[in-house]
N, C-alpha and C positions, 0 to 999 in steps of 0.2 A: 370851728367845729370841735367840738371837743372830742379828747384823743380817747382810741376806743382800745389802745393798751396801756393805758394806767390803772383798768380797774378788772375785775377777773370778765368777763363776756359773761352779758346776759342771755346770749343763744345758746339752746339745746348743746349738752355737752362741752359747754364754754367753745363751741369752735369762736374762733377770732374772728372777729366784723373784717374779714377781708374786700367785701364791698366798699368800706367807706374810710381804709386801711390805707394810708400812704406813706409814701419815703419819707416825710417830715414828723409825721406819727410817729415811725420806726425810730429815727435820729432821736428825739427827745425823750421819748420811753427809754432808751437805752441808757443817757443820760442821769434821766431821774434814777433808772432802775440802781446803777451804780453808785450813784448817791445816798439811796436808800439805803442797800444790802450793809453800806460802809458805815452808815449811821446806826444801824440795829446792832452790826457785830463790836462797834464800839461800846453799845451800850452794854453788852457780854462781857465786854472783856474788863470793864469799869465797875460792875455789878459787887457791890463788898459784900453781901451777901453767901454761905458758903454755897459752893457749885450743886446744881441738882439737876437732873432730867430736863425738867422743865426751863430752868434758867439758860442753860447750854444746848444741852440738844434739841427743844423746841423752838427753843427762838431762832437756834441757826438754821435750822430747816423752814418757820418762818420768813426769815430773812431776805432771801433773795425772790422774791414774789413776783414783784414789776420785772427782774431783768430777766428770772425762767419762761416766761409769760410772751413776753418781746422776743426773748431768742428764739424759741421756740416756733414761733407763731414767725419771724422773719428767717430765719434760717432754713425749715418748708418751701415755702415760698422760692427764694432764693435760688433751691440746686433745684426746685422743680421746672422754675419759670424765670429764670434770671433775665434781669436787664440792665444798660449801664450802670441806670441809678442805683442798683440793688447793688450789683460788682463793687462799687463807687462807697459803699456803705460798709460792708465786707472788709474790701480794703485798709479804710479810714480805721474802724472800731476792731479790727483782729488785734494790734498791735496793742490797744488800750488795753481790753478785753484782757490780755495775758497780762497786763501790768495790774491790773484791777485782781487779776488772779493773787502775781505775787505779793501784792499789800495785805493781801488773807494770810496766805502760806507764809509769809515771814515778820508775821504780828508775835512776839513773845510773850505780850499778855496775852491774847486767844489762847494762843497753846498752854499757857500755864492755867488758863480755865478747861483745859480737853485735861492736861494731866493732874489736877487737883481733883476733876471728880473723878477719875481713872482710878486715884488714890481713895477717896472717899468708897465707891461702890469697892475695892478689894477691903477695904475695913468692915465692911459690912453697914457705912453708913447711911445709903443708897441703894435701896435696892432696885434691880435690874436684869430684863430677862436677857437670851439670849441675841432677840433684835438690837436693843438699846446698848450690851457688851461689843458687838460688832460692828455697831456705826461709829463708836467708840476707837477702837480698837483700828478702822480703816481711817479715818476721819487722823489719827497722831502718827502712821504710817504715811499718809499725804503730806502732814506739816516737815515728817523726819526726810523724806523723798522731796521737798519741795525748796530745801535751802534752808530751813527753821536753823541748824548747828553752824553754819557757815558766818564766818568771819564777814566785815562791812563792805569792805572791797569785794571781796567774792563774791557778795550779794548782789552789790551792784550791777559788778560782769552778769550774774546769771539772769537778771532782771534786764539787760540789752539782750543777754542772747535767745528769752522766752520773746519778747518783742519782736524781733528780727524772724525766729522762726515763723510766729505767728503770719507776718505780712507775707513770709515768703513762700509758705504753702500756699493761703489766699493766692498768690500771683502765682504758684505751678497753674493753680488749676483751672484758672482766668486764660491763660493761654492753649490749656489744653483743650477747654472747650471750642476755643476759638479755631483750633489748628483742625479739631476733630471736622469740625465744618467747613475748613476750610479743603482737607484730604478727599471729599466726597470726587466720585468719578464719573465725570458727564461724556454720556454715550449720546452719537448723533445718528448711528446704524442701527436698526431697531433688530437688523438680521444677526447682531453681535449679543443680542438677548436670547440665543437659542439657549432651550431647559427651561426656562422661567415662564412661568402661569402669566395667563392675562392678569387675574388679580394683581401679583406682583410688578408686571409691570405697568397697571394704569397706577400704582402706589411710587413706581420711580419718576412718572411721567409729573404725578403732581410733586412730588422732591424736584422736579426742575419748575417746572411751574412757578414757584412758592419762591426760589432763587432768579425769578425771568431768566429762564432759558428755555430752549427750544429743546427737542430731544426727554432724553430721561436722564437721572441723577441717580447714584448709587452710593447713598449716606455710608459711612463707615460707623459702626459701632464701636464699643468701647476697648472689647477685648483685640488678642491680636485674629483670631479667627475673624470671619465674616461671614456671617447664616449664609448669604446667596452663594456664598462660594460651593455650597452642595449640589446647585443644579444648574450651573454656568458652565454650558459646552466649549464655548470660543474658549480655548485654551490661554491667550493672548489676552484675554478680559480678566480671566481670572491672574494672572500674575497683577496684571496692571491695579487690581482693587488688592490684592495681597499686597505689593511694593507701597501702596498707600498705606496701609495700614500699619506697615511697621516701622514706616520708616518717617513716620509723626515723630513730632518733635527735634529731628535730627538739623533741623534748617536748611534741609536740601530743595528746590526747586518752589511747591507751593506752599511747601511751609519754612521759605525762608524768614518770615515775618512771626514765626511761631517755633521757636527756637526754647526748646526748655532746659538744655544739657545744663547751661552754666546757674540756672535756679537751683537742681536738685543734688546738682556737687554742693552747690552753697549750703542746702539744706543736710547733708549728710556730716558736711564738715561741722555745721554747727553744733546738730545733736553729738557728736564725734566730741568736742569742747566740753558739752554741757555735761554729759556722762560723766570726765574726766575730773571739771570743777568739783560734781558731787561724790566722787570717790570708788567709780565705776571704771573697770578698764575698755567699755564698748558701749554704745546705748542698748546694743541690744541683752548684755546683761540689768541695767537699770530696767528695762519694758520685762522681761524675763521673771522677774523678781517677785512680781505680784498677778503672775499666769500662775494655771491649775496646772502647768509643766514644770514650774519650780524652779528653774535655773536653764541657762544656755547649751549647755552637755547633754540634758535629756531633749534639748530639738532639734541639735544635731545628729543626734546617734539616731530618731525615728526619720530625719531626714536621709540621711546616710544608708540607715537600712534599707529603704525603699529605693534609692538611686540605684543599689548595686542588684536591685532584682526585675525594675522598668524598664532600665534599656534591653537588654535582652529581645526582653516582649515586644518592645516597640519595632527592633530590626524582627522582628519576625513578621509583624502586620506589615512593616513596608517591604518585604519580600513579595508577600501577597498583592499587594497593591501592583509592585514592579510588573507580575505578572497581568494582571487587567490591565495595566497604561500599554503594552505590549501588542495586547488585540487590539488596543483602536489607536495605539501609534509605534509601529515596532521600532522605529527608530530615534524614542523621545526616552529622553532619561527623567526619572521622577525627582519632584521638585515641591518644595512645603506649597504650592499654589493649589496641587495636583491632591493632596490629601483629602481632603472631604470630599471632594466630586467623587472620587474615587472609593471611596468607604461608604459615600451614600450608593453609587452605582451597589455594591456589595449586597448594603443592607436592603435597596430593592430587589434584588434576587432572594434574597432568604424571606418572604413576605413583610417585610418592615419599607418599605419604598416613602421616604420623607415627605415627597410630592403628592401620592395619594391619600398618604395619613393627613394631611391638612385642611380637609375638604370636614371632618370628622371632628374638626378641634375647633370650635367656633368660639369665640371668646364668654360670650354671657353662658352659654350654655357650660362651658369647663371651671365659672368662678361659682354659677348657682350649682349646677349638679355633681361637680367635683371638690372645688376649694372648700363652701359651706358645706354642702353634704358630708363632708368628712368631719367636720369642728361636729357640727350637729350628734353624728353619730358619736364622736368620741367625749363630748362635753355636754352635748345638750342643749347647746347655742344656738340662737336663730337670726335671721338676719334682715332685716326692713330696711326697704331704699327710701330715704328722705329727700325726695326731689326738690323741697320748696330752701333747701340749705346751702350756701353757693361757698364752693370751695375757691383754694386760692385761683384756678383755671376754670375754665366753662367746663373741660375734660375730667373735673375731678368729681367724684360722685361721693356722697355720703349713706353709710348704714348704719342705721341703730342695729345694736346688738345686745339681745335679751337672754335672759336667764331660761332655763327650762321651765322656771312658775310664772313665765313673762317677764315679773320685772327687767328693768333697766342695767345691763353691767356696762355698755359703756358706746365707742363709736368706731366707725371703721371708716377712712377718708382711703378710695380706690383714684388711682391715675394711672393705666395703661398703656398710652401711647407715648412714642416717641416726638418730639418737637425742637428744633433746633436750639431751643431757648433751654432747654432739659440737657443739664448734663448724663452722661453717658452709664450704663449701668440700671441695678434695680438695689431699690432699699426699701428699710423700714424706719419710721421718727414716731418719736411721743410729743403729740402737742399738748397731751394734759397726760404728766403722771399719776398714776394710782396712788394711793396711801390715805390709809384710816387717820391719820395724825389730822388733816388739812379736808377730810370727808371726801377727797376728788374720785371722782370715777376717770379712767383709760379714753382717749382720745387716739388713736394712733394712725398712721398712713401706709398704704400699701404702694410703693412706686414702680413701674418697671417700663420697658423702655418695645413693648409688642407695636412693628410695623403698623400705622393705621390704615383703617380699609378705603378705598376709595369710594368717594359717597356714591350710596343707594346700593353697597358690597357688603359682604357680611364681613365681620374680621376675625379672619381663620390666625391661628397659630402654628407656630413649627411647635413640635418635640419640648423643643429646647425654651421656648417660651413657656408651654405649659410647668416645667419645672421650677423653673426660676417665679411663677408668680405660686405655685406650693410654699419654693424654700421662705418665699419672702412672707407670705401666710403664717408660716410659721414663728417667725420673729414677732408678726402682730398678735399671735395668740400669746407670747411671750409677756408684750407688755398688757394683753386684755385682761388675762388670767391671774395675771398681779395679785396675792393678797399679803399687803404688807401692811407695816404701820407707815414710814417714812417714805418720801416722793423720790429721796436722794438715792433709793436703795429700789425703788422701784423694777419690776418689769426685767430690762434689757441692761443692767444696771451692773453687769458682774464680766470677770475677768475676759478679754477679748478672747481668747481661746476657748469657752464656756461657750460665751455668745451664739455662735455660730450653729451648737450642737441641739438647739430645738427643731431649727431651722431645716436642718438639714433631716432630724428625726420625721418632717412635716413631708416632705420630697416621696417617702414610703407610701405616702395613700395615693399618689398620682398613678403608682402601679396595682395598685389593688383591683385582680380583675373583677369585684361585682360596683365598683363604683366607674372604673373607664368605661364597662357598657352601662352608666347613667350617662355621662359627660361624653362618651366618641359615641357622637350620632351624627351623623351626614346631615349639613346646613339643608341640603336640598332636598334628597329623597328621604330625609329619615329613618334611611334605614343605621341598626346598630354596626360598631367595626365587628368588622371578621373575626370570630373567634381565632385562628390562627394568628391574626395581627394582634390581638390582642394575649397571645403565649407568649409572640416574639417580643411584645416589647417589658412583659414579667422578664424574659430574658433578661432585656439589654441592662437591668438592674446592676449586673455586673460592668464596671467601669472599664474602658475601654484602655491599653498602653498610651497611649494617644493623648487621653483627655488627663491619667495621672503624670507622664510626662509633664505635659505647657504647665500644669500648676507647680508640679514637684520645682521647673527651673524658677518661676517666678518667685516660689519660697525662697529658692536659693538664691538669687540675685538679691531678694530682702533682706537675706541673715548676712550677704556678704556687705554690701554697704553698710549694715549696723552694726557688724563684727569686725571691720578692720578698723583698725589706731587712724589718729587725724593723720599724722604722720606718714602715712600709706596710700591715703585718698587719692583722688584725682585733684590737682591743683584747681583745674577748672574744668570747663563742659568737654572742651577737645579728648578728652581721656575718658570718657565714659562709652565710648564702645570699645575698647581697649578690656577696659578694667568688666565690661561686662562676660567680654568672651576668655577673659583669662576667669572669673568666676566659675562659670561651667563646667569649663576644662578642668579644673583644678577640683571639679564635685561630681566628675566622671562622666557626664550627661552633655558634653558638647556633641550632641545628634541633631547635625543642621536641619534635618528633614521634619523634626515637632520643633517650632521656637514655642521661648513662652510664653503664657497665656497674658502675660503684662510685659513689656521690654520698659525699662527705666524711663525712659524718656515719655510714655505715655502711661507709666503707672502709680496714678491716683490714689489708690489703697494707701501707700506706703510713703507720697510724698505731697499729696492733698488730703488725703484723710487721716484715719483713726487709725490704719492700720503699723505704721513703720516699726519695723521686727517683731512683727505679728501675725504676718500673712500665712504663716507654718499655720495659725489657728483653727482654720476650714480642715486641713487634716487633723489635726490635733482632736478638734471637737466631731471627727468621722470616727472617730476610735470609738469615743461614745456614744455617736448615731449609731454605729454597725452592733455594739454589743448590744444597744435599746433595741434595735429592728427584731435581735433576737428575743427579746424579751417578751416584746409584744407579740413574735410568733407562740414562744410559749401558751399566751393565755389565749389564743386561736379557738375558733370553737368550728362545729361543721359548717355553718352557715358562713363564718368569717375567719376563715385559717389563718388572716395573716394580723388579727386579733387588731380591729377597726370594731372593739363594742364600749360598751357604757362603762364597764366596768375596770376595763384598761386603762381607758381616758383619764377615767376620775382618779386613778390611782398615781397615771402621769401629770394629771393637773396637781391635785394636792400636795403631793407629794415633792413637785418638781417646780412643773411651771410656776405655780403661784408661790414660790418663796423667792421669787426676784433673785435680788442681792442683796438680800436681808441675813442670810448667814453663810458661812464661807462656801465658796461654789461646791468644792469636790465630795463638803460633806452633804449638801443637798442628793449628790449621785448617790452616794453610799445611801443614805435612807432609801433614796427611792430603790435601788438597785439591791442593795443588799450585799455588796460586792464592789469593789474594783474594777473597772472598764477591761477586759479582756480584749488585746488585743490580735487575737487568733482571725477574729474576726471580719475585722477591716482588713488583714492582709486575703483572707479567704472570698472576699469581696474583688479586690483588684491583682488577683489570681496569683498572689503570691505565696500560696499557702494551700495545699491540696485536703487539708485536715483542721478544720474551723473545728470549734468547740462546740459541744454538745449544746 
């Protein structure tokens, strides 16, 4: 059978012949692909010709076709639906993969063809806008960041140590999945389920099911919170699913088999090294370098500010709480298990009740009359389901997505539900970037991780789901909206700390009260939510001490592993809850009663993904969500005060979303903004600031 990723897909959208796509396809694509890429930029870098546009930066953006195409198309795949053979492949090709990188990154003819025409277009003999200046300009940034100045020996070392880290994220997160499934907590007392909905619990019933067991199963999710933990009365249940959750990865009892400590000291020490070799005193100076933050000092000092004004807040909601754990146990001391039940009990008395809101959040009804309705009003975009198009899972659904004069701008691949083969979390991926250079239209994926309904059930959402599938909406508008020249530059394609900040701008219309009365309608009576439920949860806009705590430590626990000397690390796994709780302490925030929202040993972001001394970025890019939300309140109108119209949109897409990372992020804000990101605003948000700006 011939292999259906060596040539672009002839299906709608180029999505990938996933039907007829296998692990042996995967392997020899990847293969050729790295063959290829090596053989084009040879021909670049051999070229006597002088350096031009075309010579160099078409062809390198050319270049790597078959291995974007493969990766792409199996790395989807992979975190949505993972199996041996796919882990097994991961594995195998991470390690290449980074060495395939550094035979790019420390070619000194490539790079004397990036700085000769560098040279050429400053003489004037190339001319060049400001797209083709900045691809430029990041493109000799990567080769100077990448070892290009480094002596042969030092090359070598850095070329083991990109290798090494490579497999050994691949292997953090190989066990994490495994340990996260392995944490689940099998209940055989069904009277131990009080608070919990039938729905929820015919959905824990098939969670043991689906594992042969009898009784019901209580999956843990990704973070350290756990959604049921809101309405799990057995006090003794809820510790029991808490003590699972955080103490993954630690090797104690069911996840002695799943033991991550000694992979992410390894991984911490390494990047520790690699920082050092290239002339950095921390990795997280190196990552720092090329954020819209600038340098290490300024994510300390916004880190630092907010420690010294959270806790506070936080001892003041659990005073509050202390009191309600009082009336239904006076002689029970409060306990991080004891938190949400207890905040939800709250937020049901103030008309916000989490249990009754759910019945009102159905899932097709919150992505058509909420997620779309919002792009639509704000962009103009429409959205058709292509049922006859088979995604990488039966669960994965496909939409075309059209222009406001119909045509075609590109694809939107939905996956909803959680499955054990799914690692933990919700994201966004580009199976086809955007860019005029190569004619591609936006392929993108929506993931998130919403409990399934039990069949012939509808599938209600919490709160907290409806948000997370906005924020992540919002990343795909990022890469849909794309209008660039280049693929490399495309979409989602700019500074981790940037990233984030569409995303989270996308989160605002979930609270928009004329679109939650389209989207909260009751599965069954159809009748609209309650006006009053729907003031409270305009409220709950403002962030709770709570929910800025678990992120603010997990920031912190990020900057401390990327900020301390190798020298200083933990020699090996036994010291990282040591080194964890002397972090905290030492960052004023050691409040055992919020932990945070990632404990090292289960956090992925920063020692299986993209993020390591990065995670500060979700705040970093709320700086510029909170001043945008204002923004868009500005152009308000009576019908839509909190400025959900066409002509906001088009001013945030133009202006913002669709320049990708085609020119430096921060000056994209300044266009579109006019200004510099105030941040009065985000503190006035998470109530640290009684006087936000006009």
């Amino acid at each position: 059978m011939t292999n259906p990723l060596l040539a672009p897909s002839t299906l709608p959208f180029q999505l990938p012949d996933y039907a007829t796509m296998t692990e042996d396809h995967v392997r020899e694509a990847l293969e050729v692909g790295m063959t290829e890429q090596l053989a084009a930029l040879r021909a670049v870098a051999e070229d006597t010709e002088p350096p031009t546009l075309e010579n160099v930066v078409h062809a390198w953006e050319r270049s790597g076709a078959t291995l974007d195409r493969t990766l792409s198309a199996f790395w989807v795949a992979r975190s949505a639906d993972t199996t041996p053979e796919r882990d097994a492949i991961m594995a195998e090709f991470s390690p290449r993969l980074a060495a395939h990188q550094d035979a790019i990154l420390m070619d000194a003819a490539l790079y004397a063809r990036l700085t000769g025409l560098r040279d050429r277009i400053d003489a004037g003999e190339v001319e060049a806008d400001e797209q083709d200046r900045f691809w430029l300009t990041e493109s000799l940034r990567a080769y100077e960041r990448g070892g290009i100045t480094l002596g042969s020996d030092d090359q070598a070392r850095l070329r083991e140590l990109n290798a090494d880290l490579a497999g050994l994220t691949t292997r953090f997160d190989q066990i994490l999945v495994e340990g996260r499934n392995a944490a689940a907590v099998h209940v055989t007392d069904e009277a131990r389920l009080a608070g919990l909905g039938e729905d929820e619990r015919a959905g824990l019933r098939e969670a043991a099911q689906d594992r042969g067991l009898e009784g019901w199963v209580v999956p843990i999710v990704n973070t350290t919170g756990q959604p049921l933990l809101d309405a799990m009365e057995d006090r003794g249940l809820r510790e029991e699913v808490f003590r699972a959750s955080v103490e993954r990865g630690l090797g104690r009892g069911a996840q002695a088999d799943h033991d991550t400590r000694d992979v992410l000291v390894r991984i911490a020490r390494l990047r520790a090294e690699r920082a050092t070799l290239l002339g950095y005193p921390h990795h997280a100076a190196y990552v720092h370098e090329t954020s819209c933050a600038g340098g290490t000092d300024a994510v300390n000092e916004i880190l630092a500010r907010l420690a010294t004004g959270v806790v506070p807040l936080a001892e003041r909601e659990a005073d509050a709480l202390r009191e309600r754990l009082h009336t239904l146990e006076p002689e029970a001391q409060l306990e991080p298990w004891d938190w949400q039940f207890l905040a939800a009990r709250e937020a049901a008395e103030s008309a916000l009740d989490p249990e009754k809101l759910r019945p009102y959040l159905e899932f097709e009804r919150v992505l058509h009359e909420g997620v779309f309705a919002a792009a639509t009003a704000l962009y103009g975009i429409t959205f058709a389901e292509r049922p006859e198009l088979v995604g990488y899972t039966d669960q994965a659904r496909v939409f075309e997505v059209r222009q406001e004069d119909g045509s075609t701008l590109g694809a939107v691949v939905i996956d909803p539900y959680t499955r054990p083969t799914k690692k933990g979390g919700a994201w966004m991926t580009s199976i086809v970037d955007q860019s005029h250079l190569l004619g591609d239209q936006p392929l993108v994926t929506n993931t998130c991780n919403v409990p399934p309904p039990a069949p012939g059930s509808p599938s209600l959402m919490t709160w907290d789901n409806v948000i997370t599938l906005f924020h992540e909406f919002g990343h795909d508008l990022h890469g849909l909206l794309s209008d660039v020249r280049y693929p490399s530059r495309s979409g989602t394609s700019v500074p981790r700390d940037f990233v984030e900040f569409p995303s989270q701008v996308n989160e605002i219309w979930a609270f928009q009260p004329s679109l939650i009365r389209r989207y909260a309608v009751h599965h069954a009576t159809g009748e609209t939510l309650p006006e009053e439920w729907v003031d409270a949860l305009v409220a709950q806009r403002q962030e709770t001490a709570y929910r800025t705590l678990e992120l603010l430590k997990a920031m912190l626990l990020d900057q401390a592993w990327h900020q301390t000397p190798l020298a200083e690390l933990p020699a090996d796994g036994s010291g990282v809850e040591e080194f964890e709780a002397a972090a905290l302490e030492r960052a004023g925030v050691a409040f055992p009663l919020v932990p945070p929202r990632y404990r090292s040993a289960y956090f992925h972001h920063v020692f299986g993904g993209g993020y390591a001394a990065g995670y500060y970025s979700y705040l970093w890019s709320e700086v510029m969500d909170a001043d945008t939300v204002a923004w868009f309140t500005q152009q308000g109108t009576e019908q839509e005060p909190g400025g959900m119209t066409r002509a906001a949109g088009e001013r945030f897409r133009r202006e913002l979303l669709g320049r990708g990372g085609s020119i430096e992020a921060m000056e994209t804000y300044r266009r579109f903004r006019g200004a510099e990101p105030d941040l009065r605003h985000l503190l006035a948000r998470l109530g640290l600031d009684e006087e936000p700006a006009a």
